[in-house]
DSSP file (Angstrom, degrees, kcal/mol; ACC not computed):
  #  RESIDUE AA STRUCTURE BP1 BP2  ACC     N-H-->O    O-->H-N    N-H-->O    O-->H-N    TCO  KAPPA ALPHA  PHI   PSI    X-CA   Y-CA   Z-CA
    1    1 A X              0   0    0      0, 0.0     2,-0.5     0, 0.0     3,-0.1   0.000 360.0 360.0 360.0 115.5  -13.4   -9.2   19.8
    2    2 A X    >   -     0   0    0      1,-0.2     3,-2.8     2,-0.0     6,-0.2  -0.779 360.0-143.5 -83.9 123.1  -10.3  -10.7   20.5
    3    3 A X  T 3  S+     0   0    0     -2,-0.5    -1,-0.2     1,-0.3     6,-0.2   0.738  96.9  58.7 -78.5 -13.3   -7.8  -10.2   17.9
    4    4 A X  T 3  S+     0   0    0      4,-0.1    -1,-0.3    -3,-0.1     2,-0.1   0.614  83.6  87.0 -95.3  12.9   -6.5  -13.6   18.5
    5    5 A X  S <> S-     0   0    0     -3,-2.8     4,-1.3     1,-0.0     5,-0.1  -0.173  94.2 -90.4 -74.0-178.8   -9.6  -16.0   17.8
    6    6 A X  H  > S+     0   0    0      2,-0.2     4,-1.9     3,-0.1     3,-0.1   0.780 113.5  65.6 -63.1 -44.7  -10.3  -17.2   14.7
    7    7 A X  H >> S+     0   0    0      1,-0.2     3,-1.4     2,-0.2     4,-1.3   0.978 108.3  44.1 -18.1 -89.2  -12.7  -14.6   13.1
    8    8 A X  H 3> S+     0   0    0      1,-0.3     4,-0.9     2,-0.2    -2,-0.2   0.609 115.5  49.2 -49.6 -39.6  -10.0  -11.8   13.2
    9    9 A X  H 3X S+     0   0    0     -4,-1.3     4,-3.1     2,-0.2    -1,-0.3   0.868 108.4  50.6 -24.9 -68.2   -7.2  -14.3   11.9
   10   10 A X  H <X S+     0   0    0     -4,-1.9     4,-3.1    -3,-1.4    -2,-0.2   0.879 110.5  54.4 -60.5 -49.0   -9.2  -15.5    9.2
   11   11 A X  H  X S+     0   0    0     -4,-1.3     4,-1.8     2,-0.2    -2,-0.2   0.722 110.2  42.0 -48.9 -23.8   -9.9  -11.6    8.2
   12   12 A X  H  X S+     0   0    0     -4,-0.9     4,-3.4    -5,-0.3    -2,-0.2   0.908 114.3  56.8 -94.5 -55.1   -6.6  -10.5    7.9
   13   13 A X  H >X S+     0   0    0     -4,-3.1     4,-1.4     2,-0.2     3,-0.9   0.926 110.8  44.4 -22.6 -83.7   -5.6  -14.0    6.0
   14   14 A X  H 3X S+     0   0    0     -4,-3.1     4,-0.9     1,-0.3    -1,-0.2   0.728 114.5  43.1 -56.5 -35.9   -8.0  -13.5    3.5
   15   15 A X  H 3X S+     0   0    0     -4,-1.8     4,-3.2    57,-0.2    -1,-0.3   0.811 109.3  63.1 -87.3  -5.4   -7.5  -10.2    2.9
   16   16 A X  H << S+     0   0    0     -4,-3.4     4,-0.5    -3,-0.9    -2,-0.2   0.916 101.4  50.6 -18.7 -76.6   -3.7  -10.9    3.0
   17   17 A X  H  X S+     0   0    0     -4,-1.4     4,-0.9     2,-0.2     5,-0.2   0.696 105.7  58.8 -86.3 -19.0   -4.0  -13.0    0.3
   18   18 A X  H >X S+     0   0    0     -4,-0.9     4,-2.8    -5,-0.3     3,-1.2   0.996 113.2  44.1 -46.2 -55.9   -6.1  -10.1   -2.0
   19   19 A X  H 3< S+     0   0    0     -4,-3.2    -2,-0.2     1,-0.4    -1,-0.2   0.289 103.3  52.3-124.9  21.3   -3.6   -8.1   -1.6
   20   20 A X  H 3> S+     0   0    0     -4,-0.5     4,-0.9    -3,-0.2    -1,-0.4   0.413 109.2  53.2 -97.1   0.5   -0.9   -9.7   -2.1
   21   21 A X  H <X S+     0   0    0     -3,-1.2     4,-2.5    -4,-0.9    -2,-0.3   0.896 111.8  50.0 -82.2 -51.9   -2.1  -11.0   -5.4
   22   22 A X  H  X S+     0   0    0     -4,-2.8     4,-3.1    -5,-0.2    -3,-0.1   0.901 106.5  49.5 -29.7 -44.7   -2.8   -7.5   -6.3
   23   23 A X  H >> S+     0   0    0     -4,-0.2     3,-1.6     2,-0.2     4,-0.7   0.886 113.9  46.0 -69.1 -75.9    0.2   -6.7   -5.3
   24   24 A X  H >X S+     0   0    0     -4,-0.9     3,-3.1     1,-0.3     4,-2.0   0.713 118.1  47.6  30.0 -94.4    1.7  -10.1   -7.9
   25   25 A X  H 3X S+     0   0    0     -4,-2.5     4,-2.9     1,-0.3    -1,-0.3   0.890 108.5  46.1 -49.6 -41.3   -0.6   -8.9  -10.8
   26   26 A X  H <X S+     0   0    0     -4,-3.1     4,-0.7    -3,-1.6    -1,-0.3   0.709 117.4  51.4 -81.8   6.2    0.2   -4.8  -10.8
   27   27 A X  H <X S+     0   0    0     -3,-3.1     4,-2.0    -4,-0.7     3,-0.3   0.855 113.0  44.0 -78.5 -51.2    4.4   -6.1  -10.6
   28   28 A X  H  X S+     0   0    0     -4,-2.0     4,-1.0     1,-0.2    -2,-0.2   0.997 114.8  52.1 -49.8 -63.4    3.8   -8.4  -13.6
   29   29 A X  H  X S+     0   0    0     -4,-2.9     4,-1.9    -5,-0.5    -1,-0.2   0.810 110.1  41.9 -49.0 -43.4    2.0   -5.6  -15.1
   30   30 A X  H  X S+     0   0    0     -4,-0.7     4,-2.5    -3,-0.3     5,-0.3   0.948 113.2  57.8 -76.9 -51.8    4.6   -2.7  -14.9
   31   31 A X  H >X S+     0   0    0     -4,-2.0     3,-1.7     3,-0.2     4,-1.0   0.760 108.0  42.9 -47.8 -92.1    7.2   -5.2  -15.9
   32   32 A X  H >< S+     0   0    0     -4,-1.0     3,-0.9     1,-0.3    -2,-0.2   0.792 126.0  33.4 -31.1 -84.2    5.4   -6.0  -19.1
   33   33 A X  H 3< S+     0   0    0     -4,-1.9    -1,-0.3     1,-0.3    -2,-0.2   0.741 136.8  17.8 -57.5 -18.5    4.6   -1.9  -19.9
   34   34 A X  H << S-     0   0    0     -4,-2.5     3,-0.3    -3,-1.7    -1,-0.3   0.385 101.9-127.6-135.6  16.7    7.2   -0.4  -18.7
   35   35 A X    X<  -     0   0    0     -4,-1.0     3,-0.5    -3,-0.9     5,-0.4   0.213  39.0 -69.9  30.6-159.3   10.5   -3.0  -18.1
   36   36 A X  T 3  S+     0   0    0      1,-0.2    -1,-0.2     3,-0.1     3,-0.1  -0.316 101.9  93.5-118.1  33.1   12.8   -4.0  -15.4
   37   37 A X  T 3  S+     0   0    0     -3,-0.3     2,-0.2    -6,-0.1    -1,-0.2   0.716  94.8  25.1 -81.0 -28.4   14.8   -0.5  -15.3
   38   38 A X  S <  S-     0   0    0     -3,-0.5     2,-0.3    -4,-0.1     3,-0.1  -0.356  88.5-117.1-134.0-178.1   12.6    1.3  -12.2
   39   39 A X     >  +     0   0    0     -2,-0.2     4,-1.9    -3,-0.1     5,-0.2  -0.877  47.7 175.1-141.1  73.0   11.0   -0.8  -10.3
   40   40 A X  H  > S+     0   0    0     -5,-0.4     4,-3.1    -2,-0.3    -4,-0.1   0.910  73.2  51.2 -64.3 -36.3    7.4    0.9  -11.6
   41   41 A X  H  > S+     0   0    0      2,-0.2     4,-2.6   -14,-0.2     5,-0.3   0.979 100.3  54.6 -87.6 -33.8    5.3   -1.5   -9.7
   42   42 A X  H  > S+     0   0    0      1,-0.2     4,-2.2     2,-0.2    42,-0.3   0.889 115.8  46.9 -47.2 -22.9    6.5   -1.4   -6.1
   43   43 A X  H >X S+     0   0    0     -4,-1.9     4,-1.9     2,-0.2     3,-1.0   0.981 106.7  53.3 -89.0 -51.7    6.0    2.2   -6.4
   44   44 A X  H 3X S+     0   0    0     -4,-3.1     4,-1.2     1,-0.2    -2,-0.2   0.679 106.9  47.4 -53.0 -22.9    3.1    2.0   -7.7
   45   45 A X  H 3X S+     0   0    0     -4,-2.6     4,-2.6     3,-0.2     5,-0.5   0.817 117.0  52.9 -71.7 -41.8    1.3   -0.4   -4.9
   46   46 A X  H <X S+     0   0    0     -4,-2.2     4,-5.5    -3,-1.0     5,-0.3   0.990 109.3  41.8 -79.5 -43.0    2.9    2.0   -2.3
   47   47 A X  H  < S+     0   0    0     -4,-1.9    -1,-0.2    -5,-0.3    -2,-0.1   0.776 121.0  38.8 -27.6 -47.5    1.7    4.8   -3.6
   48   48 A X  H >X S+     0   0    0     -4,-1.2     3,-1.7    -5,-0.2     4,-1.5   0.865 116.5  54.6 -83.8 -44.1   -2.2    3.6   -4.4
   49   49 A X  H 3X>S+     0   0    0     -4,-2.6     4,-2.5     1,-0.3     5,-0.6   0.934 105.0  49.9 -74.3 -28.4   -2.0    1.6   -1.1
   50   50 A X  H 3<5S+     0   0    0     -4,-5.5    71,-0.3    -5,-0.5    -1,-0.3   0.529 115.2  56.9 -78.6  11.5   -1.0    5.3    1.1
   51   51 A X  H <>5S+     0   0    0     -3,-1.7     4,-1.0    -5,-0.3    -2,-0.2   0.853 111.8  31.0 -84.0 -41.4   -4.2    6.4   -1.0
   52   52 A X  H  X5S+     0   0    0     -4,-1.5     4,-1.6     2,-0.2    -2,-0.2   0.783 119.8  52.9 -70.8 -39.6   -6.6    4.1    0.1
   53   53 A X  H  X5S+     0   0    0     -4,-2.5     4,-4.3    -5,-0.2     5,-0.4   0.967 113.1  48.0 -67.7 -59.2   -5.1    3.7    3.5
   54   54 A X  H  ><S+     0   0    0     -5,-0.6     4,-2.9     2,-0.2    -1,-0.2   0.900 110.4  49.9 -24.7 -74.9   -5.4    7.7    3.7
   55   55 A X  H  X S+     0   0    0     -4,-1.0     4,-1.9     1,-0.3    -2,-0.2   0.766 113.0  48.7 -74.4 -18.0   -9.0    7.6    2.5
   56   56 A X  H  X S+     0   0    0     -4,-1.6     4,-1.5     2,-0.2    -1,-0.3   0.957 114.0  43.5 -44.7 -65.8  -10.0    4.9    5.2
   57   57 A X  H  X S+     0   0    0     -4,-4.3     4,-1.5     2,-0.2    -2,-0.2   0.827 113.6  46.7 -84.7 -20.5   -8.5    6.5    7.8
   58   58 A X  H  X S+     0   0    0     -4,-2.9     4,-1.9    -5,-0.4     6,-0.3   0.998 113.6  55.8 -57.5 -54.5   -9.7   10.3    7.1
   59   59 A X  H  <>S+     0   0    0     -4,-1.9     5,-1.0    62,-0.3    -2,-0.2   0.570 115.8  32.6 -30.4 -44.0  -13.1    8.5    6.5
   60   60 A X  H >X5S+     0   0    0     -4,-1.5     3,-5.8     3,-0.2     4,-1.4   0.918 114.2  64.9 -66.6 -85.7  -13.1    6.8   10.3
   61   61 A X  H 3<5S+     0   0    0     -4,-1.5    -2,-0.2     1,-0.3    -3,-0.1   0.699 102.0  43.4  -0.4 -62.3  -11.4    9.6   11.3
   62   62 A X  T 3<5S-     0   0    0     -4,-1.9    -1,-0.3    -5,-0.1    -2,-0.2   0.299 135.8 -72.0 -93.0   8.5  -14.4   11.9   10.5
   63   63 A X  T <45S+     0   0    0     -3,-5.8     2,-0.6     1,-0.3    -3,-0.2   0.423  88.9 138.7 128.5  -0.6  -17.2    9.8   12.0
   64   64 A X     << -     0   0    0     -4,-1.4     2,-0.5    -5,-1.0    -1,-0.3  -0.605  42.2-147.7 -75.9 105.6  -17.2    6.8    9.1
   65   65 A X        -     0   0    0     -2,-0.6     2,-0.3    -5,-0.0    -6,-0.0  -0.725  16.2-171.8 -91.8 165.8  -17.6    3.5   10.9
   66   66 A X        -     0   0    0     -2,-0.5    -2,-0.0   -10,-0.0    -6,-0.0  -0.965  35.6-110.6-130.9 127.3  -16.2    0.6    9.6
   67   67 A X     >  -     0   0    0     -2,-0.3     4,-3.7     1,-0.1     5,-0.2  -0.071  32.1-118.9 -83.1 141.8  -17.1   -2.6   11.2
   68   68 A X  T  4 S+     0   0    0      1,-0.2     4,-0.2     2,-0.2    -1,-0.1   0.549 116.0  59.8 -70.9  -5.0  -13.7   -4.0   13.3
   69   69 A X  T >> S+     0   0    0      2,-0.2     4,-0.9     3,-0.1     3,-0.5   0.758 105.9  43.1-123.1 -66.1  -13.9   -7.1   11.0
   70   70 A X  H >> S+     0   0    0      1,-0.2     4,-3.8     2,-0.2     3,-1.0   0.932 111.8  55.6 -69.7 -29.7  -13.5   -5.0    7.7
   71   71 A X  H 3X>S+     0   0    0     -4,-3.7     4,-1.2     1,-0.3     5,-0.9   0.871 103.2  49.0 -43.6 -45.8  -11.0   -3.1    9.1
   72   72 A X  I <4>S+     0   0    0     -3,-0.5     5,-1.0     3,-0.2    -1,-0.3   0.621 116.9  47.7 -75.8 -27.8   -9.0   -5.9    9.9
   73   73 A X  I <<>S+     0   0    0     -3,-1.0     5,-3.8    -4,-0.9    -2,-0.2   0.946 118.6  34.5 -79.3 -59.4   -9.7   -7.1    6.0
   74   74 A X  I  <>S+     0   0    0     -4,-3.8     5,-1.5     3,-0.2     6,-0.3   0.999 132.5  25.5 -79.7 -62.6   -8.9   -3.8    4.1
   75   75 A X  I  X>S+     0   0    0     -4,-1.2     5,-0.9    -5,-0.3     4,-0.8   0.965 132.1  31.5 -83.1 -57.2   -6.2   -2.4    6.3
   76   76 A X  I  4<S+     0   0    0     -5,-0.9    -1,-0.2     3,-0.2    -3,-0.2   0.876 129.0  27.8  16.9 -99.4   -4.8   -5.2    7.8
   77   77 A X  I  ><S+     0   0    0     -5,-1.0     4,-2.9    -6,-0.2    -3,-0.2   0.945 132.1  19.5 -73.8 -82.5   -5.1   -7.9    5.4
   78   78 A X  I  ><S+     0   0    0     -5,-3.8     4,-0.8     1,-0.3    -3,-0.2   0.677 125.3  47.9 -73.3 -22.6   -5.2   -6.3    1.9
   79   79 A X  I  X<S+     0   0    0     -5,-1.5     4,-2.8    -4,-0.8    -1,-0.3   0.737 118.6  43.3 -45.2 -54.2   -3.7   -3.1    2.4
   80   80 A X  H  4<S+     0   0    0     -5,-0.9    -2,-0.2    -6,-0.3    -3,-0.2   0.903 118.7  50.4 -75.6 -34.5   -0.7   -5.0    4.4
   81   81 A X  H  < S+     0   0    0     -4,-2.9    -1,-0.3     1,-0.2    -2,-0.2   0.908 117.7  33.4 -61.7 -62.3   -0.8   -7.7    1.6
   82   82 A X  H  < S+     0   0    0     -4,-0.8    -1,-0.2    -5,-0.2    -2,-0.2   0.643 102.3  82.9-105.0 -23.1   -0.6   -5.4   -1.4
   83   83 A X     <  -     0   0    0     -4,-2.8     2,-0.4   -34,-0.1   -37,-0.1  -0.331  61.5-168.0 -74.9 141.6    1.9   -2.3    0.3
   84   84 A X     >  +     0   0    0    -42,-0.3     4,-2.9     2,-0.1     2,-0.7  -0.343  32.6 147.7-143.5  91.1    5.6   -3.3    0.1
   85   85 A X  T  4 S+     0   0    0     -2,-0.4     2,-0.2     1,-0.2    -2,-0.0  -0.941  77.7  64.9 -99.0 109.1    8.2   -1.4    1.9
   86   86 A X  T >> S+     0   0    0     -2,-0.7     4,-0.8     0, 0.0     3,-0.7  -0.581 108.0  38.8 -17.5 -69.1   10.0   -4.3    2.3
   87   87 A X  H 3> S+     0   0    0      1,-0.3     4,-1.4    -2,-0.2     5,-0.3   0.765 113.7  56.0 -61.8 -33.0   10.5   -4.5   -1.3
   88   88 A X  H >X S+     0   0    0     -4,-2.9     4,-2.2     2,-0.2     3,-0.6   0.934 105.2  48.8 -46.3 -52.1   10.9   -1.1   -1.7
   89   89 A X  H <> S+     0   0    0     -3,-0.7     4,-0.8     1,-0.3    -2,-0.2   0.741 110.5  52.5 -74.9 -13.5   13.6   -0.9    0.6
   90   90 A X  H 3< S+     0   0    0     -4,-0.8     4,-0.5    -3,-0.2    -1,-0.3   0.867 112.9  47.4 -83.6 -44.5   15.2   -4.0   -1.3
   91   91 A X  H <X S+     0   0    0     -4,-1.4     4,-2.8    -3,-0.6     5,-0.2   0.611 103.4  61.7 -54.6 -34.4   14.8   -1.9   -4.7
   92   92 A X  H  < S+     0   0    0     -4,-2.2     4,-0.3    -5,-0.3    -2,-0.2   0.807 109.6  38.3 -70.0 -35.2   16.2    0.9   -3.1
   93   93 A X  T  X S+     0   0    0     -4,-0.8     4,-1.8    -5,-0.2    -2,-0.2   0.669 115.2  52.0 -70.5 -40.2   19.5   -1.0   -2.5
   94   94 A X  H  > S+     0   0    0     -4,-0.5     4,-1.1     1,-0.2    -2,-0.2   0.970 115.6  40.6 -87.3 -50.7   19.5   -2.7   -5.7
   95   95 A X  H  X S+     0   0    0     -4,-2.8     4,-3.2     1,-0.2    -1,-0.2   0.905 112.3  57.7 -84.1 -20.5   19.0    0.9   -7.6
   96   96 A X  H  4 S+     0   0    0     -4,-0.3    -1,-0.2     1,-0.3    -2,-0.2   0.986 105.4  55.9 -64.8 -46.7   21.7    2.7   -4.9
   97   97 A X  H  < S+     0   0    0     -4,-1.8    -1,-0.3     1,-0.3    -2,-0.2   0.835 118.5  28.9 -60.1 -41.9   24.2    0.0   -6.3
   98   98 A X  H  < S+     0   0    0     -4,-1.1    -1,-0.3     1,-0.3    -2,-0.2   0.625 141.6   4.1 -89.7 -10.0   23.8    0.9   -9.6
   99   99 A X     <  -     0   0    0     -4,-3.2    -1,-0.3    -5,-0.2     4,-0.3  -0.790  48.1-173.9-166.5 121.6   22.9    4.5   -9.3
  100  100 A X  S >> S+     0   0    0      2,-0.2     4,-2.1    -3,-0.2     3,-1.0   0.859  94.6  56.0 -82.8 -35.0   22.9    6.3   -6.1
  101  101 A X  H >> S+     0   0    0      1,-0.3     4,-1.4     2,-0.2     3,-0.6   0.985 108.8  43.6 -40.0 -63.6   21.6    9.2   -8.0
  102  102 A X  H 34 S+     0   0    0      1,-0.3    -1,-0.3    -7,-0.2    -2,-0.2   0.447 112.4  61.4 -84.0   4.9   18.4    7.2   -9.4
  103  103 A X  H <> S+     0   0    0     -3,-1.0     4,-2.0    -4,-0.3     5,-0.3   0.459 101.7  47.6 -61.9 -37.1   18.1    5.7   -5.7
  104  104 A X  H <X S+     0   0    0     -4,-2.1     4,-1.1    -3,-0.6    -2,-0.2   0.718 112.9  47.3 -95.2 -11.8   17.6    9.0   -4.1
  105  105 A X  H  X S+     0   0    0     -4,-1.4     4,-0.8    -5,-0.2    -1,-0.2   0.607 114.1  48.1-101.9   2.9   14.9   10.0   -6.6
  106  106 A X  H  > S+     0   0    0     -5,-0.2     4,-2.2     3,-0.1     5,-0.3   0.829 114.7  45.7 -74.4 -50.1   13.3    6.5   -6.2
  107  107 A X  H  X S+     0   0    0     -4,-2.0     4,-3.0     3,-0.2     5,-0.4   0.991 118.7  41.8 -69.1 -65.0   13.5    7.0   -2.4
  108  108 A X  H >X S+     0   0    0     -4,-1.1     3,-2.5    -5,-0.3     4,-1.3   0.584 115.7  48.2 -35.1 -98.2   12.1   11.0   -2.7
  109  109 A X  H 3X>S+     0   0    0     -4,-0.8     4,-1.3     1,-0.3     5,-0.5   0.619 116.5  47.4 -44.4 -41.5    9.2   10.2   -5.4
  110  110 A X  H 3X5S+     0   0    0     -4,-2.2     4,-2.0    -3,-0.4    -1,-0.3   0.973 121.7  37.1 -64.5 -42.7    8.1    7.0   -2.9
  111  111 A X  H <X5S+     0   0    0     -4,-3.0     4,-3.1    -3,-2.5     5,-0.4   0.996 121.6  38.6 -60.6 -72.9    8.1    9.0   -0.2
  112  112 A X  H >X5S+     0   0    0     -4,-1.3     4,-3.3    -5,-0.4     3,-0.7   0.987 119.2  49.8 -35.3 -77.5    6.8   12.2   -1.4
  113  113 A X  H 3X5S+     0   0    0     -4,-1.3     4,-2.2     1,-0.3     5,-0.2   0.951 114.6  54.5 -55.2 -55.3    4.0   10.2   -3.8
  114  114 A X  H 3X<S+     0   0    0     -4,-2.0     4,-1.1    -5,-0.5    -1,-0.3   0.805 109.9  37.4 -46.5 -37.4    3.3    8.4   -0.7
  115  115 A X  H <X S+     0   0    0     -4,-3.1     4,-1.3    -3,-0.7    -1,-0.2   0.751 116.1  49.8 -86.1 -27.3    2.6   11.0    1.6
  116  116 A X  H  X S+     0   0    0     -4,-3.3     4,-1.0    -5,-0.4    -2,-0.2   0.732 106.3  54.2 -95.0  -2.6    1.0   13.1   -0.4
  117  117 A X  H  X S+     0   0    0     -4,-2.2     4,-0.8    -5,-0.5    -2,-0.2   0.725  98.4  62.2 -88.0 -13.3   -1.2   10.7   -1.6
  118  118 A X  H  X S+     0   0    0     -4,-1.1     4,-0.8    -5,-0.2     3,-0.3   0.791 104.1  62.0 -35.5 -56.9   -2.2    9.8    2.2
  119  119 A X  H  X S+     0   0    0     -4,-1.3     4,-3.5     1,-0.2    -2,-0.2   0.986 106.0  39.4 -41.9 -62.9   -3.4   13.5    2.1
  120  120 A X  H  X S+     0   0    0     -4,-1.0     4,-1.0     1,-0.3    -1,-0.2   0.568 108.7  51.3 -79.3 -15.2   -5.5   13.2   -0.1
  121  121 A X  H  X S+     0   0    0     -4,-0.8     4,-1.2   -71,-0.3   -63,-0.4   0.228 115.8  51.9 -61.1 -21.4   -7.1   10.0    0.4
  122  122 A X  H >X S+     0   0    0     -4,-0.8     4,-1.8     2,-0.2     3,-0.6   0.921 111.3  45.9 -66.7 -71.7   -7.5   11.6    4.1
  123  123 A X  H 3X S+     0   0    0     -4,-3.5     4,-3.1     1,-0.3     3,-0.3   0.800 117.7  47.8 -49.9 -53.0   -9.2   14.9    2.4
  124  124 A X  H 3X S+     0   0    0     -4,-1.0     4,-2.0     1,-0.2    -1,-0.3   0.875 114.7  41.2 -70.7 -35.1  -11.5   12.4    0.1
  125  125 A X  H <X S+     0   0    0     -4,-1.2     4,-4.0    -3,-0.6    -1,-0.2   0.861 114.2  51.7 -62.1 -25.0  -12.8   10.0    2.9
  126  126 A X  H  < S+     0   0    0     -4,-1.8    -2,-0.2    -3,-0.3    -3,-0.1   0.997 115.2  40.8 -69.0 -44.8  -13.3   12.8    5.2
  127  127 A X  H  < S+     0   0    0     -4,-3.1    -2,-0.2    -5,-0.2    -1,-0.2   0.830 115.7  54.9 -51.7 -48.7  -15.4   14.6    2.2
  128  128 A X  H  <        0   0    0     -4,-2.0    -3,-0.2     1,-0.3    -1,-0.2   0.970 360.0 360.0 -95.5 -82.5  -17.0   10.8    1.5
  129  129 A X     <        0   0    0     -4,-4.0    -1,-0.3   -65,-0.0    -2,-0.2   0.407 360.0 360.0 -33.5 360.0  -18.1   10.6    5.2
């Protein structure tokens, strides 16, 4: 497959645009339930997105295939759409300026909730394969 025809383009597009409307709707959503103090939904997309990425890649990992075409959709496309360390890192500034204190536990808890939820989305795909 060559990643530069059209197929593979068109996968990553499409899921591109999933998941960056995912990402859209669960920032609307944490604004509304919880306000504009934390920045509740960027953490929450990275977190859930190093969970799924996790359980994909223990899942492959351990023998799962996944067709080079979904791959290119879910991690790729909707995964790349929906994760946003860019914006984290943009929140991460914005919260330093007003508290370097609540900046460093934004940065720990993203990191940390990210990596350990990578674990564990590993441990459940491998178990799922």
């Amino acid at each position: 497959m060559n990643p530069l025809s059209l197929g593979p383009v068109l996968c990553v597009a499409a899921g591109g645009a999933v998941g960056s409307v995912l990402r859209h709707l669960v920032g609307v959503m944490a604004l509304r339930h919880a306000g504009a103090d934390f920045p509740w939904g960027t953490l929450a997309v990275n977190v859930v997105g190093s969970l799924a990425i996790g359980a994909i890649g223990g899942a492959v990992a351990d023998g799962a295939a996944l067709a080079p075409e979904l791959r290119l959709f879910l991690v790729t496309g909707v995964l790349g759409g929906f994760t946003t360390f860019s914006a984290f890192s943009l929140d991460t500034g914005a919260l330093f300026q007003r508290s370097p204190a609540l900046a460093a536990l934004y940065l720990a808890v993203t990191i940390g909730g990210g990596l350990g939820a990578f674990a564990l989305g590993w441990l459940l795909g491998q178990r799922a394969a």
